[in-house]
C-alpha positions as CSV (number, residue, x, y, z in Angstrom):
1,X,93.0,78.9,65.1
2,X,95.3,77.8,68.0
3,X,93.5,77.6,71.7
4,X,95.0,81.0,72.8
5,X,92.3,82.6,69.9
6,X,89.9,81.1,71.4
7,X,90.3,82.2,75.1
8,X,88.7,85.0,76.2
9,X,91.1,87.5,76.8
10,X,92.1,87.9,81.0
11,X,93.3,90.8,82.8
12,X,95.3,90.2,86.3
13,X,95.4,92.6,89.3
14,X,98.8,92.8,91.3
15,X,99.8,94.6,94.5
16,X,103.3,93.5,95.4
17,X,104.2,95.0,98.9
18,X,107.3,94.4,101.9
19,X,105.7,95.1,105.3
20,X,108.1,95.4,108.7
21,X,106.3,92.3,110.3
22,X,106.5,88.2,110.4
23,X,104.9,85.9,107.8
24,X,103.0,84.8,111.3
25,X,101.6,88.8,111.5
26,X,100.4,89.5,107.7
27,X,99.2,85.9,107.6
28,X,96.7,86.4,110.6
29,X,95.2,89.9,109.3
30,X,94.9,87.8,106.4
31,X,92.7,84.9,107.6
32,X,91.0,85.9,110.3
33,X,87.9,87.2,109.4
34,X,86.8,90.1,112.2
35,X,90.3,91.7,110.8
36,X,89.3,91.3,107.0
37,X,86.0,93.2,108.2
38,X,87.8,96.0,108.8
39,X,90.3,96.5,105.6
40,X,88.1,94.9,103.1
41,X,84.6,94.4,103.7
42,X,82.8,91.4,106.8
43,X,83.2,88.3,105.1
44,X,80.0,85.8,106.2
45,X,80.6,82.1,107.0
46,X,84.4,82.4,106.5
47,X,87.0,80.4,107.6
48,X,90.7,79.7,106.6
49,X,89.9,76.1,105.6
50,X,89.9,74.7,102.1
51,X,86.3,74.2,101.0
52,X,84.8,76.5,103.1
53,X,82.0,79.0,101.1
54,X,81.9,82.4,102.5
55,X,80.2,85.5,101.1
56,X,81.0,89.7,100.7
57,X,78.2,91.7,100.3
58,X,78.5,94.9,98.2
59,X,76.6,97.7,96.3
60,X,73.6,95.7,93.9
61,X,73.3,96.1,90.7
62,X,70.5,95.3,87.9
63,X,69.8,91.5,88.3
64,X,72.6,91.0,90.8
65,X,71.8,91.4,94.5
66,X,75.6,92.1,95.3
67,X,76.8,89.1,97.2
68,X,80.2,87.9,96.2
69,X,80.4,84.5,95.8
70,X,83.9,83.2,97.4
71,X,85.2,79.4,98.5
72,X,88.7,78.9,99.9
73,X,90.8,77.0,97.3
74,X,94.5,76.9,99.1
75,X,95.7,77.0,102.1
76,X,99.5,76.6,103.2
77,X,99.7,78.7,106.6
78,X,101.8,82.0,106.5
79,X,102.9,81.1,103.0
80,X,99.7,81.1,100.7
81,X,95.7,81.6,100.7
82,X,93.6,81.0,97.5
83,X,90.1,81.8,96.8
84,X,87.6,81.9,94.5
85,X,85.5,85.2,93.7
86,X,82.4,85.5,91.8
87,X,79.8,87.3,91.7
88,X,77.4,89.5,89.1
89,X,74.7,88.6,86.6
90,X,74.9,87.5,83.3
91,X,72.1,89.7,82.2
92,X,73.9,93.0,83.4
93,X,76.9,95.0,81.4
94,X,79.7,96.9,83.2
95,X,78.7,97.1,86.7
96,X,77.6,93.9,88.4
97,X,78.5,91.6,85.3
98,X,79.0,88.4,85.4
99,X,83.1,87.6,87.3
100,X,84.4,84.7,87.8
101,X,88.4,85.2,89.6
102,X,90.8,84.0,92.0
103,X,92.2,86.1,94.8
104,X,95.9,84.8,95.5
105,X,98.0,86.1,98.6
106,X,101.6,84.7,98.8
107,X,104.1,85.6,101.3
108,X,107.4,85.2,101.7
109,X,110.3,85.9,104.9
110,X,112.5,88.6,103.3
111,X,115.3,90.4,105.8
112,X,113.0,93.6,106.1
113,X,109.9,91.3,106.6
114,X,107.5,89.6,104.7
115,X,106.8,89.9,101.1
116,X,103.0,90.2,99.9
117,X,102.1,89.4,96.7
118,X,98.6,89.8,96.0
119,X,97.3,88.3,92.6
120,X,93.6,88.8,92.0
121,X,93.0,87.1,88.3
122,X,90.9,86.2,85.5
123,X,89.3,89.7,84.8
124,X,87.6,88.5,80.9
125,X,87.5,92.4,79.1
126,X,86.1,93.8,77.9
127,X,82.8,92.2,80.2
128,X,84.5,93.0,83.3
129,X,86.7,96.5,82.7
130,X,84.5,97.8,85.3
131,X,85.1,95.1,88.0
132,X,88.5,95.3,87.2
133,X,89.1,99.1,87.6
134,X,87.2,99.1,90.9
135,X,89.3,96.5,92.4
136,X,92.4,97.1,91.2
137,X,91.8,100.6,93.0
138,X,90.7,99.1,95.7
139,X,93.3,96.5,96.0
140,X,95.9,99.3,95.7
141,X,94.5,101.1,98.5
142,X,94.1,98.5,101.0
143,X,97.2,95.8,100.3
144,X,99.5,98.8,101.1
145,X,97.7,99.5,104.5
146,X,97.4,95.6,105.8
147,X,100.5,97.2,108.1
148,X,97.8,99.4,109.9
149,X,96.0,95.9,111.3
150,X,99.9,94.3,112.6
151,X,99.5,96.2,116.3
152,X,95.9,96.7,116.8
153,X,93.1,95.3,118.7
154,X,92.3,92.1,117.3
């Protein structure tokens, strides 16, 4: 058996999107985290700073409470932001299992703008078909409205 049989198999999320504003725009609704509180969810303790440990809070389940686990992995201003994402319990099936992924935003200058490419990966399946079919829905709904955030109070 070669090492590729032994992996669990991974599922990847991707939202690849061209918004009408600068690397500098996309970049701060990105990392600044009253903006992330209002297109995702209020991340606590964040910071755009490699290392730093920050939480989500979502809807509980089982033995997990329903904090998301996150710490910031990469950062290379207004070109690419890594971090972790974990969360779940080991003791729980479909919702609220056990996750362990990385949330990847990389943007790029293209003439019309600046090309997002969000990667959120390392979905193991069938353990987390659930996780991955709530964020990928999720991810597909909000990536494409980042453009609502550009203009707005800050």
């Amino acid at each position: 058996m070669n090492d590729a049989a032994l992996k669990s198999a991974t599922q990847d999320i991707v939202v690849d999107e061209v918004f009408p504003h600068a690397p500098e725009t996309i970049w701060k609704i990105l990392t600044t985290g009253t903006l992330i509180a209002r297109w995702l969810m209020e991340p606590r303790g964040f910071a755009p700073v490699q290392g730093t440990r920050f939480t989500y809070q979502t809807k509980p389940a089982g033995a997990w409470d329903g904090t998301i686990h996150c710490e910031v992995l990469e950062v290379v201003p207004n070109e690419r932001f890594v971090y972790a994402w974990k969360g779940g319990h080991e003791s729980n099936n479909g919702y609220g299992s056990r996750l362990d992924t990385l949330v990847t935003f990389t943007l790029a200058k293209v003439p019309e703008g600046t090309r997002l490419k969000l990667v959120h990966s390392g979905f193991v399946t069938p353990t987390n078909d659930i996780a991955f079919q709530n964020l990928r829905d999720g991810w597909r709904k909000v990536v494409p409205n980042l453009s609502n955030f550009a203009n707005g109070p800050h």
